[in-house]
C-alpha positions as CSV (number, residue, x, y, z in Angstrom):
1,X,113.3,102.7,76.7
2,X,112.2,105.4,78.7
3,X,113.8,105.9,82.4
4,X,111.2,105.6,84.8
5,X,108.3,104.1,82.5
6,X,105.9,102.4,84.0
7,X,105.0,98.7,83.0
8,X,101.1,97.3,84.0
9,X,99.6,94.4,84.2
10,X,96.3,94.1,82.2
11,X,92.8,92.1,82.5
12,X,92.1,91.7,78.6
13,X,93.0,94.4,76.1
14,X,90.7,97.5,77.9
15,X,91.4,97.1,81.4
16,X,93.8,96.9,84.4
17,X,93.7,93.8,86.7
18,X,92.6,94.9,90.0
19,X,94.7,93.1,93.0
20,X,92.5,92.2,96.5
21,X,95.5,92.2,98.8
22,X,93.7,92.1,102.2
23,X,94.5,88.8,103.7
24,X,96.1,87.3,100.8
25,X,100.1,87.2,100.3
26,X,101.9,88.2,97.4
27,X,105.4,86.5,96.5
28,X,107.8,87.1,93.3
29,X,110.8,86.5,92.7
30,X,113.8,89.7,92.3
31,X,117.2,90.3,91.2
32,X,118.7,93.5,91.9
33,X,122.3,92.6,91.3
34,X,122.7,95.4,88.9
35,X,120.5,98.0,90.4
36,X,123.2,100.8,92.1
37,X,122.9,103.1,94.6
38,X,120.1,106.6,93.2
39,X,118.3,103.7,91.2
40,X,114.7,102.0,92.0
41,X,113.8,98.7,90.7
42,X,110.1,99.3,92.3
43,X,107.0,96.7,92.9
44,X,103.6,98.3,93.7
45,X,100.3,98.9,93.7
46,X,98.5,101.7,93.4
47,X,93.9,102.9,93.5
48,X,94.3,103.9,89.7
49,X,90.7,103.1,87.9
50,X,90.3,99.5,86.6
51,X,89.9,101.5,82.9
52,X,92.2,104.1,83.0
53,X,89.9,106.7,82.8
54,X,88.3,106.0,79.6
55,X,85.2,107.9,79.2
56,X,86.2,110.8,81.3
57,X,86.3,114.0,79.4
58,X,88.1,113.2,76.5
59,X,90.2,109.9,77.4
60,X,89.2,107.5,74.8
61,X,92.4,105.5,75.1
62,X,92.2,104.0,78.4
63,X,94.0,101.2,80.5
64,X,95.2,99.8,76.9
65,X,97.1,102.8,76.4
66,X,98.5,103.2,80.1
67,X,96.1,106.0,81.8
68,X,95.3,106.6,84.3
69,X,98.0,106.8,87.1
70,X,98.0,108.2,90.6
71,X,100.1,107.5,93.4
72,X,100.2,109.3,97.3
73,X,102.5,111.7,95.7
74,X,100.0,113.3,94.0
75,X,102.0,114.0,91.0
76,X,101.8,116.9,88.9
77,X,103.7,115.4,86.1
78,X,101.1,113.5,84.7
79,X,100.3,114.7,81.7
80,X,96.5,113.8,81.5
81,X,94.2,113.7,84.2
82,X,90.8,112.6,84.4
83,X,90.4,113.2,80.2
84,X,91.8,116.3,80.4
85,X,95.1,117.7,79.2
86,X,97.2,119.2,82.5
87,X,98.4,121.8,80.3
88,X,97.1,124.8,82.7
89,X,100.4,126.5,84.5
90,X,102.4,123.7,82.9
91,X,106.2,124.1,83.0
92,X,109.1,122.1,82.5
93,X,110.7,120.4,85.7
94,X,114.2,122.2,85.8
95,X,115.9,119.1,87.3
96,X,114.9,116.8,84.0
97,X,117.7,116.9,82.0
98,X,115.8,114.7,78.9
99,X,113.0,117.8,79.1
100,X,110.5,114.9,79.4
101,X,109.0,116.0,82.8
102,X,107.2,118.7,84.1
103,X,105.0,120.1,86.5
104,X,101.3,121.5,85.9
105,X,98.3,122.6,87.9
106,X,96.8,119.5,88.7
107,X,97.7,116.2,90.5
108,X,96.6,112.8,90.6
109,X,96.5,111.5,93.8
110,X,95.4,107.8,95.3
111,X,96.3,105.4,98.2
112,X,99.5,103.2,97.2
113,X,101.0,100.2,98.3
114,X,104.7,100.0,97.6
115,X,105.8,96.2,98.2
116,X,108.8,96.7,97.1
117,X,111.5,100.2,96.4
118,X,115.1,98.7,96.5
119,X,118.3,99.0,94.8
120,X,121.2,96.6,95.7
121,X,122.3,98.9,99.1
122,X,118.5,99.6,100.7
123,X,115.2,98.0,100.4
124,X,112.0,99.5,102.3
125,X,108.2,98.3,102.1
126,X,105.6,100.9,103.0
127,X,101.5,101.7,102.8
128,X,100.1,105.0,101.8
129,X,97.2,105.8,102.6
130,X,94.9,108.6,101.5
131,X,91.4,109.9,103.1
132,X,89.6,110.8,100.1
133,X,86.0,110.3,101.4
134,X,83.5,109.3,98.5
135,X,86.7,109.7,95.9
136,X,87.6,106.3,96.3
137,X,89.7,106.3,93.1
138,X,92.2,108.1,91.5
139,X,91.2,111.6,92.7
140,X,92.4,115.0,90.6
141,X,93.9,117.2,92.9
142,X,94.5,120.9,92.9
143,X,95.5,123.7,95.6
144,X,96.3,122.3,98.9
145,X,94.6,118.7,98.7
146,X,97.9,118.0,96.2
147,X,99.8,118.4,99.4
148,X,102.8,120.4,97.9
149,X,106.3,120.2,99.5
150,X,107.1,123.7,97.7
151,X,104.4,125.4,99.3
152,X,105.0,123.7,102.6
153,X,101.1,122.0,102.5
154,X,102.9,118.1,102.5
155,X,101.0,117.2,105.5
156,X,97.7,119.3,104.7
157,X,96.7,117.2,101.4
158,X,94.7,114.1,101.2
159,X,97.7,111.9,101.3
160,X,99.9,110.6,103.4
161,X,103.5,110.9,101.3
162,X,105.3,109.7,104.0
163,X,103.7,105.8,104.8
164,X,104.8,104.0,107.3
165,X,107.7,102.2,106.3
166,X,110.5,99.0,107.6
167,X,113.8,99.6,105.7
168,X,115.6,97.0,107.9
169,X,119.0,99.4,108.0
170,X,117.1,102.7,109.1
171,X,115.9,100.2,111.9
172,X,118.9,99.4,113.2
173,X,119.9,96.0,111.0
174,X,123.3,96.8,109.2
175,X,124.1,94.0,108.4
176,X,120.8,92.3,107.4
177,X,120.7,93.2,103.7
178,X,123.4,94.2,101.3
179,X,126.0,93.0,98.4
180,X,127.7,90.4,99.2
181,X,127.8,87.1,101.6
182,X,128.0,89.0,104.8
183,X,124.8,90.3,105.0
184,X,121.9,87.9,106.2
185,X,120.3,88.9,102.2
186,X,123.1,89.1,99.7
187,X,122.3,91.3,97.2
188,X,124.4,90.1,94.2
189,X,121.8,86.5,93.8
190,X,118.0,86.0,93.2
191,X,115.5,86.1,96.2
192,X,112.2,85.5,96.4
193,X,109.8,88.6,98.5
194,X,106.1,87.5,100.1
195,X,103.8,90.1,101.7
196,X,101.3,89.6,104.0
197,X,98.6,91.3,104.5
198,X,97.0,90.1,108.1
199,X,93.7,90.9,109.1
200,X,92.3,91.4,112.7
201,X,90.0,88.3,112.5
202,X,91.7,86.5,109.6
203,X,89.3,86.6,107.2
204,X,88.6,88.9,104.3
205,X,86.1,90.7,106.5
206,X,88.4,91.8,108.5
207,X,90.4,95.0,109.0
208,X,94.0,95.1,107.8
209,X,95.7,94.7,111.1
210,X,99.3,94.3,110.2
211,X,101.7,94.0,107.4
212,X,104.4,91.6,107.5
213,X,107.6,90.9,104.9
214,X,110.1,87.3,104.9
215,X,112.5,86.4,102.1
216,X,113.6,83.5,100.7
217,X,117.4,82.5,99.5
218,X,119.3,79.6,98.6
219,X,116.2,77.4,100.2
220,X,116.4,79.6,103.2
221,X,113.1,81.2,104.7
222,X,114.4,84.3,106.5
223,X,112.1,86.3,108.5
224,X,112.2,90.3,108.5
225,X,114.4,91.3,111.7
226,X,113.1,92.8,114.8
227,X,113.7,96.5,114.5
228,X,116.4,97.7,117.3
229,X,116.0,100.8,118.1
230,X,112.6,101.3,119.4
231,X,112.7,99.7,122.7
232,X,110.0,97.6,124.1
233,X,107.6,98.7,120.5
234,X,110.4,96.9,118.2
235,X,108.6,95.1,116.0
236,X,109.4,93.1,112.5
237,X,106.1,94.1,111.0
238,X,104.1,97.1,109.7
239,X,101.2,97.8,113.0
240,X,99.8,100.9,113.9
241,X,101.6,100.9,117.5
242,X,104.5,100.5,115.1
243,X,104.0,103.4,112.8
244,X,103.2,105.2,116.0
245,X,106.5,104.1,117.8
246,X,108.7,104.8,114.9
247,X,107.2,108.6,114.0
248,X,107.7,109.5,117.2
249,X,111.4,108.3,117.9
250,X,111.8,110.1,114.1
251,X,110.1,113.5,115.5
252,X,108.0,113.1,111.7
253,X,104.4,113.9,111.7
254,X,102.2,111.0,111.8
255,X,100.2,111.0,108.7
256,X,99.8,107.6,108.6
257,X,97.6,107.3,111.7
258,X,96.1,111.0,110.2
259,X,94.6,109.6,107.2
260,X,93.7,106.0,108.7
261,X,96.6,103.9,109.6
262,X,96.6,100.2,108.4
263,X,92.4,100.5,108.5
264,X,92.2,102.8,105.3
265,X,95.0,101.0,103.7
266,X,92.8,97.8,103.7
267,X,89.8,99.6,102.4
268,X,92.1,100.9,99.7
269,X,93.3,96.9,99.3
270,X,89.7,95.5,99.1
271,X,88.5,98.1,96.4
272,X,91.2,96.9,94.0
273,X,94.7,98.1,93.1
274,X,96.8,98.3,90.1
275,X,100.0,96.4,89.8
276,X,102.9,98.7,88.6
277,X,106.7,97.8,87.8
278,X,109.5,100.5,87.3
279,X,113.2,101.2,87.2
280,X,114.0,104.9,87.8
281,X,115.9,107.0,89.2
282,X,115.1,110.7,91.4
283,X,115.9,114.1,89.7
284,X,114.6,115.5,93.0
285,X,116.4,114.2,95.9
286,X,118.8,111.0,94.2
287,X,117.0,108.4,96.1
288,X,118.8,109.6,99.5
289,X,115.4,109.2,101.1
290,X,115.8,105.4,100.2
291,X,119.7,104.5,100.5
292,X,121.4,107.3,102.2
293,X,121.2,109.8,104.6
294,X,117.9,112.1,104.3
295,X,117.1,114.6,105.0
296,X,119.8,116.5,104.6
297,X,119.3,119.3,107.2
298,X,119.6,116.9,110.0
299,X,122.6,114.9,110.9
300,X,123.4,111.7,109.8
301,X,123.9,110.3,113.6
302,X,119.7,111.4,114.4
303,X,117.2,108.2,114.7
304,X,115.7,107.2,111.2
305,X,118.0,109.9,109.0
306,X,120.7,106.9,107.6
307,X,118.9,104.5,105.1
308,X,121.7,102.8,103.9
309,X,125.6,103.1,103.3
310,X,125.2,104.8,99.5
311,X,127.4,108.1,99.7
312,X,124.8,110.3,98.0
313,X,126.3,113.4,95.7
314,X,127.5,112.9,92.5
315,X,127.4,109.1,92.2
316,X,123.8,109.1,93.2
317,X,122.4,111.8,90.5
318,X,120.6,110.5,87.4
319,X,122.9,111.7,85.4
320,X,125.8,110.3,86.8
321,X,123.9,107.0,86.6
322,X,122.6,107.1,82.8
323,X,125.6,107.8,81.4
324,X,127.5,105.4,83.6
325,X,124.9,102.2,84.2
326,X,123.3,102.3,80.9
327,X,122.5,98.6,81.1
328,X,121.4,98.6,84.5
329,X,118.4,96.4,84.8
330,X,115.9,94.8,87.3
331,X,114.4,91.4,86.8
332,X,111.0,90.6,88.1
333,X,109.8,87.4,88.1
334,X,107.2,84.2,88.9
335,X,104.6,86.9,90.5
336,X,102.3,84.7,92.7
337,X,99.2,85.9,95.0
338,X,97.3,83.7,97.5
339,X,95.7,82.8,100.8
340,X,98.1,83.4,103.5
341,X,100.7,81.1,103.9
342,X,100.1,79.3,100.2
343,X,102.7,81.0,97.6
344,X,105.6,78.9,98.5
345,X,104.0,75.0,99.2
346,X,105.5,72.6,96.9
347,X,103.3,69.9,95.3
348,X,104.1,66.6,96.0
349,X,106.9,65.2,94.2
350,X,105.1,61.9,92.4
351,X,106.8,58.6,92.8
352,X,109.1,57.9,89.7
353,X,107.9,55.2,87.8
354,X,109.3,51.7,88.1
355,X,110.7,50.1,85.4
356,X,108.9,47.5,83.2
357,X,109.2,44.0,84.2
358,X,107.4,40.6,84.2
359,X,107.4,40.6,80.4
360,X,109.0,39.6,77.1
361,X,111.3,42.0,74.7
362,X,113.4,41.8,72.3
363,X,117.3,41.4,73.2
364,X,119.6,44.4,73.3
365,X,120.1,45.9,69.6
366,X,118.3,43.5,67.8
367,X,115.4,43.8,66.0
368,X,112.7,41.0,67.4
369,X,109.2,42.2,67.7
370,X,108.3,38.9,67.6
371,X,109.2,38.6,71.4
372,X,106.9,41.3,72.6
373,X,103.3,40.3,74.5
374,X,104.8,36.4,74.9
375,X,104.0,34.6,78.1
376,X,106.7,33.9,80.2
377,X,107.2,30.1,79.1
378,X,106.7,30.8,75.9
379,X,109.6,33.7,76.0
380,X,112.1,31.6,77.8
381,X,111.4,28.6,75.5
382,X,112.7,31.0,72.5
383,X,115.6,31.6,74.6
384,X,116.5,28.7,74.8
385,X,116.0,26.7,72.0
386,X,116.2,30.0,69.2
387,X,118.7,32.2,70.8
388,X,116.2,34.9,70.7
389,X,114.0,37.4,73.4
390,X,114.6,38.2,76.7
391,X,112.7,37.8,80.2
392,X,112.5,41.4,82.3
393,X,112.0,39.4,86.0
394,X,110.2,41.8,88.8
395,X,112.7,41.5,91.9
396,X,112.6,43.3,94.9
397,X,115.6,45.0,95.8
398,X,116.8,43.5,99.4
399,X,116.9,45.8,102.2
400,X,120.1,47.9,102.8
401,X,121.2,46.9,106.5
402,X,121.1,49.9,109.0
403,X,124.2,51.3,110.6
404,X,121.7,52.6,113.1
405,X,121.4,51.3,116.7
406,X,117.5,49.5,116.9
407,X,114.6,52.3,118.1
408,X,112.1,50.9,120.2
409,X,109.2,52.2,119.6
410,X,107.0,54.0,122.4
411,X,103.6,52.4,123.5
412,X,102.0,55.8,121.9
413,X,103.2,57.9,119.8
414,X,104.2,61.0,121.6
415,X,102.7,64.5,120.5
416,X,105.3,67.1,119.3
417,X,105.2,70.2,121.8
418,X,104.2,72.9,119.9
419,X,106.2,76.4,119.4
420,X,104.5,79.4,120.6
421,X,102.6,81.6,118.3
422,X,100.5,84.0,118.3
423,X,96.9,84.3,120.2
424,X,95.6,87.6,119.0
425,X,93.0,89.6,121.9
426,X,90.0,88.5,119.6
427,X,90.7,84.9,118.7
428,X,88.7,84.2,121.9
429,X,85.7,86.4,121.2
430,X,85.2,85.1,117.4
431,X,82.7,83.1,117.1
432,X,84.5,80.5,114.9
433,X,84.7,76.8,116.0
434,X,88.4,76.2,117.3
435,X,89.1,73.7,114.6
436,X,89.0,76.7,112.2
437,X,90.5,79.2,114.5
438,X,93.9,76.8,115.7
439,X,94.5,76.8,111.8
440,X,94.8,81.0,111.7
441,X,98.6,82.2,111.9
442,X,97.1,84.9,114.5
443,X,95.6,82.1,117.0
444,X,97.4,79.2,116.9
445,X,99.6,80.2,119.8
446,X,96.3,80.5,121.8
447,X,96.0,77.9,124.8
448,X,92.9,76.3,123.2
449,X,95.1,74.9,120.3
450,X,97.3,73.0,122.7
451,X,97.8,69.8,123.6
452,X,96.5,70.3,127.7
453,X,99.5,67.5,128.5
454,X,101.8,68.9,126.1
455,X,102.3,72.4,127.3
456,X,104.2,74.8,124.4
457,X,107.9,75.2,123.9
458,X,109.0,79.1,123.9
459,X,110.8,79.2,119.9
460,X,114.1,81.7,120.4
461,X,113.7,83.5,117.5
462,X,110.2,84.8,116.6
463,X,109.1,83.0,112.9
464,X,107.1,85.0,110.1
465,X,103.4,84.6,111.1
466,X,102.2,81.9,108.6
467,X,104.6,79.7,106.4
468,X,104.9,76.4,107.5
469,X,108.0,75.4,105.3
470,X,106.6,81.9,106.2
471,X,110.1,109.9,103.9
């Protein structure tokens, strides 16, 4: 197999299936046991064309044949672009050992979604969004819309390479996710990831407000942590006063907010995205910018520079890792996408089924079909007088005495005091009936979802906004 190929999910045999993200969640299950530090076991989504391109110029192989990609990186190493060949000023990448990649005139650029960029050492979520007017697709770039790093245009193209992303150790939480049982996500067993794409109204209609991210291990439901090092604008979840907060303690440019924040990300989302899976590695920078210290001109001890504990150099270059993690693999798993707060119910366990009684068989190891469909005087007449059948009784099983003290039971049945959740600014002004709103993860904190006698009880730590179980 190829390093770094690219693995899509289809709708039929001519066409990618387009994802709707925008106040839906999306859950699967990982294992990145074996993914080391310069690797990528990535999950995302990027605005390629629903058909690859077929049609264009002289594509005539389409989605079915895997064309089509873009990404906010506005790659040049794609090899076709928009039916054409991206032959003009082509040149190998120096840095590609296996003389697979290269670099040529033209890019393809188009918002992206990453849910997921992680090895076993650092794991970061992050929107990217691009202001490509009408060019709502994937979008053929040349000159200084591709954005270049090498020509020192990254922040003049119509992407925004950077995103706006939570990598839980670059935010302050060490200890939160790593190999091994002393981090709060170990690593070396399974997990299960769900997204959430929140909305300012909660509804579809709405704009893409805020981006939130909880995990689930061993049965446990374990909420992104508070970032740490922002002050009074930590958050646990991707905002705009967020992305805002963080750029500036980083001293980066905000491109997010520059080409339209969490807002252009959901139009992106409600067009329709491509699902992509990968393993690679980075023949550019080794992945520092995910599990290490990057960049490298600044110090290690500056806000944001540390990702993760990975020592970089040697041990981090691809082909360090080829020739020593040959085998190394990624395993992605039960993909689910729903309404918020869905992926993860459990249907109802049915009752098992009680055992057959009140009726006539044959006796244990002997062959009497005779006995079967007798009445119940009839049966236990042949017992008696032939030495034959048996009677299956229906008993109730008595009662198992309580070691419990007695409960008396209140007069009424007292209401639970709720936890306090959230009460967005325009849960009030919507014009929704209550009944509807109290059952939105953004305004069931509001005051006209309590109980008036039952005031609500502060929770200590703050819960993922939904489940009920949630560079």
């Amino acid at each position: 197999t190829n390093v770094g190929s690219r693995l899509y999910l289809l709708d039929g045999d001519d066409k990618y299936k387009l994802f709707q993200l925008k106040n839906r969640e999306f859950a699967l299950d990982v294992d990145v046991s074996q993914v080391q530090c310069g690797m990528n076991g990535a999950v995302y989504f990027s605005e390629m064309d629903q058909y690859g391109g077929k049609g264009l110029g002289q594509n005539q192989a389409g989605a079915k044949y895997g064309t089509g990609y873009c990404d906010a990186q506005c790659p040049h190493d794609i090899k076709f672009i928009s039916g054409e060949a991206n032959v003009i000023d082509w040149k190998p990448n120096p840095n590609d050992l296996s003389n697979n990649m290269g670099i040529g005139k033209y890019g393809a650029c188009c918002a992206e979604m990453d849910i997921w960029e992680a090895n076993s050492m650092a794991t970061a979520y992050t929107p990217h969004p691009c202001a490509l007017g009408d060019n709502n697709a994937q979008f053929r770039c040349e000159g200084i819309d591709c954005g270049d790093n090498d020509k020192g245009e990254r922040y003049q193209g119509v992407c925004d390479k950077d995103g706006c992303d939570i990598n839980p150790y670059r935010m302050g939480n060490e200890n939160f996710y790593g190999r091994g049982p002393g981090f709060t996500v170990n690593t070396l067993e399974p997990m299960t990831i769900v997204t959430q794409f929140l909305t300012t109204d909660g509804t579809d209609a709405g704009d893409l407000s805020e981006i939130r991210r909880f995990y689930v291990q061993d049965g446990n439901i374990i909420p992104s942590p508070f970032s740490t090092i922002l002050g009074p604008d930590d958050n646990d979840s991707i905002t705009d006063e967020f992305c805002s907060a963080k750029k500036n303690l980083f001293g980066d440019i905000n491109d997010f907010e520059i080409k339209g924040g969490n807002k252009a990300m959901g139009e992106s989302l409600d067009r329709g995205q491509v699902l992509a899976l990968s393993l690679w590695d980075d023949v550019e920078v080794n992945m520092l910018w995910l599990d290490s210290a990057y960049p490298l001109d600044k110090p290690d001890t500056d806000p944001g520079v540390k990702r993760g504990e990975c020592v970089g150099g040697e041990s981090s270059t691809p082909t360090y890792l080829r020739n020593t993690y040959s085998d190394g693999y990624v395993i992605f798993k039960n993909v689910a996408i729903g309404e918020i707060g869905s992926t993860l119910q459990v249907p109802p366990t049915s009752a098992p089924t009680p055992a057959p009684c009140g009726l006539c068989e044959a006796q244990p190891g002997k062959q009497q079909p005779e006995c079967n469909g007798l009445t119940e005087t009839r049966c236990k007449q042949v017992i008696q007088f032939e030495n034959k059948c048996k009677w299956l009784d229906c008993t109730t099983p008595a009662p198992v005495p309580s070691t419990n003290p007695p409960v008396v039971s209140p007069t009424s049945n007292p209401t639970k005091a709720p936890t306090v959740g959230i009460c967005k600014r325009w849960c009030v002004d919507n014009a929704s009936d209550w009944n509807a709103k109290c059952d939105w993860a953004n305004c069931a904190g509001c005051s006209q979802c309590w109980d008036s006698t039952n005031p609500p009880v502060a929770s200590p730590i703050k819960s993922p906004t939904t489940m009920s179980p949630t560079a």
